[in-house]
Wavefront OBJ file of the C-alpha trace (Angstrom):
o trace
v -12.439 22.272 14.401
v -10.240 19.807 12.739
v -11.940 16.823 15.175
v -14.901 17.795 14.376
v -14.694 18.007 10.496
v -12.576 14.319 10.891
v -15.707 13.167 12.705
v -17.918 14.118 10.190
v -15.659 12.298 7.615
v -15.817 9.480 9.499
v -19.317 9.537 9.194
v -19.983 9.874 5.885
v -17.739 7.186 5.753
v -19.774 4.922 7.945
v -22.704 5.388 5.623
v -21.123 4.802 2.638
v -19.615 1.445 4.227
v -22.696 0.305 4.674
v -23.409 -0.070 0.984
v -24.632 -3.621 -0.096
v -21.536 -5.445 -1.348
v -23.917 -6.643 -4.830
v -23.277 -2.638 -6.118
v -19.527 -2.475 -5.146
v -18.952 -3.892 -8.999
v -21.423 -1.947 -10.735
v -20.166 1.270 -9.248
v -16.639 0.370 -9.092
v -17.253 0.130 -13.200
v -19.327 3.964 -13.160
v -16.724 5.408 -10.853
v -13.855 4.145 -13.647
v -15.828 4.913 -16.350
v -16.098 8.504 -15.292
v -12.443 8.374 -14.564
v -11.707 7.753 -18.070
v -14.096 10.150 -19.493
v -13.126 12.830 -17.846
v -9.462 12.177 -18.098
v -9.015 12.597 -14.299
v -5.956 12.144 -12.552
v -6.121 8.469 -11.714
v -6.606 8.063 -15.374
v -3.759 10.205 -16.286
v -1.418 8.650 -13.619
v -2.602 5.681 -14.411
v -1.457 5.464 -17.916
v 1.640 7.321 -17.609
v 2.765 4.901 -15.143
v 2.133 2.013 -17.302
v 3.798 3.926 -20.482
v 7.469 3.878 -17.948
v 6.833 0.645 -16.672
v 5.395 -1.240 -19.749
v 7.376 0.934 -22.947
v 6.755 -2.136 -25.359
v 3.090 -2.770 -24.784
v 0.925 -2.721 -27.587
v -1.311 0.432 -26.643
v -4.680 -1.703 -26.893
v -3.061 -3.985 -24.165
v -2.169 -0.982 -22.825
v -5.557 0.731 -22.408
v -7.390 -2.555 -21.040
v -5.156 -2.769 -18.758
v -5.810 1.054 -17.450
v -9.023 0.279 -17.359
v -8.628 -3.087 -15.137
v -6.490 -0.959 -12.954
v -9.298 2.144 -12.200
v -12.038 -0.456 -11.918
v -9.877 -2.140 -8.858
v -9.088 0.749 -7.685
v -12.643 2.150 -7.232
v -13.495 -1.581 -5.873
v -10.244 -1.344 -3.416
v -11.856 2.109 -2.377
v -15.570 1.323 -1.927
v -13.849 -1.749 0.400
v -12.065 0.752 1.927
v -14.657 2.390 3.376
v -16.240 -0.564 4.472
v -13.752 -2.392 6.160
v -12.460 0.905 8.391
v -16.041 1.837 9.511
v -17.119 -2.041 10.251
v -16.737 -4.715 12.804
v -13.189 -6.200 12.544
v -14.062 -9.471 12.615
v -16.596 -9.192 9.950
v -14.092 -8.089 7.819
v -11.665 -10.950 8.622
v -14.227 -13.077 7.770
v -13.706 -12.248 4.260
v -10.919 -13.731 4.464
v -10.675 -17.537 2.764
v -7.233 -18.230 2.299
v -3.929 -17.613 4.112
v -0.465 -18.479 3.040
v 2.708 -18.355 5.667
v 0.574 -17.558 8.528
v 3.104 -19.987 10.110
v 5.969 -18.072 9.036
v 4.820 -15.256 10.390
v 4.058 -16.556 13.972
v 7.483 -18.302 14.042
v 9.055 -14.904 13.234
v 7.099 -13.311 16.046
v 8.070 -16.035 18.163
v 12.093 -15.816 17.633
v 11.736 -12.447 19.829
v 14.285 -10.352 17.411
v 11.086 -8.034 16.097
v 9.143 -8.538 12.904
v 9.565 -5.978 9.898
v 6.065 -6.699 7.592
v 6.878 -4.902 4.112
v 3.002 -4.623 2.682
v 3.260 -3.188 -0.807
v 0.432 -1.152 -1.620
v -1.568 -4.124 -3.581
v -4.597 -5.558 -2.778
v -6.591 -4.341 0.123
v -3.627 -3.263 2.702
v -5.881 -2.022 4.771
v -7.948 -5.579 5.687
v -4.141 -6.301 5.820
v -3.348 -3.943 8.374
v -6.411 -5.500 10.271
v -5.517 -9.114 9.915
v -1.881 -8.355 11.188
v -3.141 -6.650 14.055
v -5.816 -9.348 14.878
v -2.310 -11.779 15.951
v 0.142 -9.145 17.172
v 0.475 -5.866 18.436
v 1.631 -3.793 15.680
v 3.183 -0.148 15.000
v 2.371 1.225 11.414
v 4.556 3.771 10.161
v 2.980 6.359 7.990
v 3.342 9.452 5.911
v 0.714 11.999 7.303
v -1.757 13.891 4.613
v -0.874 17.374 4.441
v -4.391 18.389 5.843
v -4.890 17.816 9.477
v -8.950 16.818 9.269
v -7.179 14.090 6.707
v -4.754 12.498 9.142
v -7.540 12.725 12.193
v -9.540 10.945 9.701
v -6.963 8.184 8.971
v -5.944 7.612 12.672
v -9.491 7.113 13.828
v -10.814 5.131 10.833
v -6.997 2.708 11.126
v -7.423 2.148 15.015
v -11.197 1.717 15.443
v -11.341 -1.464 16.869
v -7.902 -2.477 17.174
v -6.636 0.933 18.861
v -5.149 -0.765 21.738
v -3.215 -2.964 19.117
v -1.882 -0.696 16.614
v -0.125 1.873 17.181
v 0.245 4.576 14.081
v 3.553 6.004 13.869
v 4.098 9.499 11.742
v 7.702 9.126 9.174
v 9.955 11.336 10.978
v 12.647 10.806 12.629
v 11.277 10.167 16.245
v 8.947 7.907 14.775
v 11.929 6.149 12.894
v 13.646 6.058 16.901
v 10.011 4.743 18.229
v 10.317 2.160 15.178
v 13.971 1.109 16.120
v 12.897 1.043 19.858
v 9.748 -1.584 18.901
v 12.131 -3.937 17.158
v 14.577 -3.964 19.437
v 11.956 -4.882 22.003
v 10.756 -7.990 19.743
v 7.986 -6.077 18.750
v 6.474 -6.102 15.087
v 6.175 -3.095 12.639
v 4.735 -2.520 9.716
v 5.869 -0.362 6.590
v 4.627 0.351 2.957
v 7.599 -0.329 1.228
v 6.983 1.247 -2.461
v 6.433 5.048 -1.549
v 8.692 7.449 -2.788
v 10.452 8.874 0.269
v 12.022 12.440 -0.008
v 15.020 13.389 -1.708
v 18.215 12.416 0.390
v 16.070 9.913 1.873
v 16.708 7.164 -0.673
v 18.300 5.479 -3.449
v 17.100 5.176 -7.035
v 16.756 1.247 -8.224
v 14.775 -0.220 -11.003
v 11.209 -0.921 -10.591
v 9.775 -2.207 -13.634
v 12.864 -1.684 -15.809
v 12.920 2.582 -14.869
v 14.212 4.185 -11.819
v 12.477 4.837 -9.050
v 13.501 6.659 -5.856
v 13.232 3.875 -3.063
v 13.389 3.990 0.439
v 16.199 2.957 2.683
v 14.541 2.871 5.677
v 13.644 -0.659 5.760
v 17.027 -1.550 4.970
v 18.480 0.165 7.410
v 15.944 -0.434 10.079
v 16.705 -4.294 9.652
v 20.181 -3.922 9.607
v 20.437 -2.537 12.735
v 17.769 -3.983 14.522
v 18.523 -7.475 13.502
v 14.939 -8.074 12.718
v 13.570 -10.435 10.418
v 11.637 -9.100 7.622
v 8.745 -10.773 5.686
v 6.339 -9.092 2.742
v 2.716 -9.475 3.418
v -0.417 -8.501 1.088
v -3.962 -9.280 1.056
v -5.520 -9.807 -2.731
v -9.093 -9.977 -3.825
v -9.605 -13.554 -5.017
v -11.252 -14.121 -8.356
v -15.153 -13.801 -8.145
v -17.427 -16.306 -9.343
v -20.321 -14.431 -8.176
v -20.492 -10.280 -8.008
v -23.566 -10.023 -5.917
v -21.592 -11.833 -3.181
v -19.243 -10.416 -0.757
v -15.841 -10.193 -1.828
v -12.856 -13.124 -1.259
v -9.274 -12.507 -0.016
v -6.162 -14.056 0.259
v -3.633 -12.793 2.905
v 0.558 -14.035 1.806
v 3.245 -14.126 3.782
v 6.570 -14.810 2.615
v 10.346 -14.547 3.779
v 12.473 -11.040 2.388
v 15.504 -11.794 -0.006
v 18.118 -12.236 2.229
v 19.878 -8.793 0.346
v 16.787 -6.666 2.019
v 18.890 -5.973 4.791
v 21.632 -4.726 3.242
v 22.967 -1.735 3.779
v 25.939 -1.416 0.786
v 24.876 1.169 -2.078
v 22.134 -0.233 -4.789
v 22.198 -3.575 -2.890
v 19.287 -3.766 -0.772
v 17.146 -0.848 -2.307
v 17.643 -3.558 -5.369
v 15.822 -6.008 -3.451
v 12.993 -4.252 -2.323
v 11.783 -3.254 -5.541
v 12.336 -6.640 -7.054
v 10.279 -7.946 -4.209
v 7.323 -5.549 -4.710
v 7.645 -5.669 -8.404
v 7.225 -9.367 -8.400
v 4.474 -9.481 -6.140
v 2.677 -6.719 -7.972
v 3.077 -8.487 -11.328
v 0.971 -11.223 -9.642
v -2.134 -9.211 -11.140
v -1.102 -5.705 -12.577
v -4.910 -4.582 -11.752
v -4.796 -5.034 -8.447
v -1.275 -2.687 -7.775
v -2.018 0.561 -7.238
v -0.739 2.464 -10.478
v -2.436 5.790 -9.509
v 0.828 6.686 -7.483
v 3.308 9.053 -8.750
v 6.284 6.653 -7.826
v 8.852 8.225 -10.686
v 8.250 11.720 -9.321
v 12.062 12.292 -8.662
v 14.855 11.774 -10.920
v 18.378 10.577 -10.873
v 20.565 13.933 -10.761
v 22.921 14.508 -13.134
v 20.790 12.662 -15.976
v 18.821 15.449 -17.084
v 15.682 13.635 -16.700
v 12.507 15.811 -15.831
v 9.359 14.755 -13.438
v 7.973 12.386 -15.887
v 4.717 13.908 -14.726
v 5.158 17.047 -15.391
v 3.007 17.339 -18.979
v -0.033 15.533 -17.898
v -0.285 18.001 -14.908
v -0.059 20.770 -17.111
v -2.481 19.104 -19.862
v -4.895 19.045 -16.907
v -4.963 23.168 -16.056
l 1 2 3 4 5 6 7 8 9 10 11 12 13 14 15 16 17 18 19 20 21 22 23 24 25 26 27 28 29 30 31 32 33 34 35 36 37 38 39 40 41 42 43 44 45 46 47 48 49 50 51 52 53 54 55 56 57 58 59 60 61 62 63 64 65 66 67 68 69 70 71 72 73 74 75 76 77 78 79 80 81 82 83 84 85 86 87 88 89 90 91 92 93 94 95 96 97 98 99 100 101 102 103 104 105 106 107 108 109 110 111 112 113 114 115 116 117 118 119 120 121 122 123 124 125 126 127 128 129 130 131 132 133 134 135 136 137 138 139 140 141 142 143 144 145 146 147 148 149 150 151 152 153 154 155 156 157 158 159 160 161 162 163 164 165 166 167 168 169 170 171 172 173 174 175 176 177 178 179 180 181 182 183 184 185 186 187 188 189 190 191 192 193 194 195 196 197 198 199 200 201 202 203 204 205 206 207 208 209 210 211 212 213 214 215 216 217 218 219 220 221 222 223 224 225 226 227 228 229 230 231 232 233 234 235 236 237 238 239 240 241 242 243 244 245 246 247 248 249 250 251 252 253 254 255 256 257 258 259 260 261 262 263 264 265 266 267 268 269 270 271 272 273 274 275 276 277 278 279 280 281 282 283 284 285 286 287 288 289 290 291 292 293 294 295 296 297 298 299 300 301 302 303 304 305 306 307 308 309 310 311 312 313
């Protein structure tokens, strides 16, 4: 039954993919607007997020920026749709500019295995397709609570690459399939800013407050030997909104400190990574995430969540 109902998603999501990209910004603006209006949670996480990360900003700054943020994030989802239900290589079409494409081959090249840290800004997922449009790639992911929502994922991720990327579920065997991949000269790919369980990380500042980050990466490069780059793919600035979108894919070399292993040390470096990639254009990071969820212990902090959920019932 589960199949089935992830089939039918996957239809619905094949028609809505087919919108004209001209509407993607008007609708993107109705679908934020609405957001707003009816204080939903986007909205809500939205702005608390930005109240942590951004305690000093005046609060009209404050507010356009929320609003910058739920428009791209309606546009990033509309895109969404579009790019996991369409051609491949119509999608990669979209994209007009690359940066370190040669870094990235000569890292495939060197044989030890390829660790891609892709933040969640800009599209990730037209990432996820240009990466596996020059390598073979696993993805490791954490699976939706619902089953129809993880068939859904896995079919709409692999569609026409499913020979060339291979989804891997965060547990432990998938960790040992990860380490396995690397250690074959393979390449892998990991979303480097989601909060991983407790015991599963260390806390390190991301935008000035603490935020439980994984050490997986770390600790996956350390012992692999792999080299790690970050990658994202961000919507270019439009000139004209009845046109199909513009993207730019980056690649660039990890801070050397990514692979360490010592306490604080490379946790440190992952967030200052994202952190400075997302500060590239605050709109386009995706703020709607409950990253501050957990707290250090012993601090007597709460889940800085906690009264906007309640607000909400």
């Amino acid at each position: 039954m589960h199949r089935f109902a992830a089939a039918l998603l996957f239809a619905l999501a094949r028609l809505a993919g087919r919108m004209p990209w001209r509407w993607h910004p008007w609708l993107a603006a109705r679908i934020a607007s609405s957001w707003l209006r009816t204080d939903a949670r986007e909205s809500r996480v939205a702005l608390r997020n930005l109240e942590l990360a951004f305690p000093d900003m005046p609060s009209d700054e404050r507010e356009a920026l929320r609003r910058r943020i739920l428009v791209s994030t309606a546009r990033q989802l509309l895109e969404t749709l579009r790019f996991w239900t369409r051609p491949h290589s119509g999608n990669l079409a979209l994209v007009h500019e690359t940066e370190g494409e040669s870094l990235f081959e000569t890292a495939i090249a060197s044989g030890r295995g390829v660790i891609v840290a892709a933040p969640h800004h800009g599209n990730w997922e037209l990432l996820n397709q240009w990466l596996a449009a020059r390598t073979p790639i696993s993805i490791l992911y954490a699976p939706p609570e619902s089953r129809v929502g993880e068939d859904f994922l896995r079919r709409a991720r692999a569609a026409d690459d499913a020979r060339r990327v291979t989804q891997v579920r965060a547990e432990a065997s998938g960790v040992r399939q990860l380490l396995r991949t690397l250690r074959e000269g393979g390449v892998v790919g990991i979303l480097p800013d989601q909060q991983p369980k407790g015991g599963d990380g260390e806390f390190a500042p991301f935008f000035g407050y603490p935020a439980l980050t994984m050490t997986l990466l770390s600790r996956l490069a350390a012992r692999s030997g792999a080299i790690v780059v970050f990658a994202w793919c961000e919507r270019l600035l439009a000139t004209d909104l009845a046109a199909p979108p513009a993207f730019a894919v980056h690649v660039e070399p990890a801070p050397p400190d990514i692979a360490s292993t010592a306490p604080g040390v490379g946790v440190r470096a992952l967030d200052a990574a994202v952190e400075r990639i997302a500060r590239r254009d605050l709109a386009q990071y995706q703020w709607t995430y409950k990253r501050y969820t957990l707290r250090p212990s012993g601090r007597g902090e709460d889940n800085p969540y906690r009264d906007i959920e309640r607000r909400r019932r």
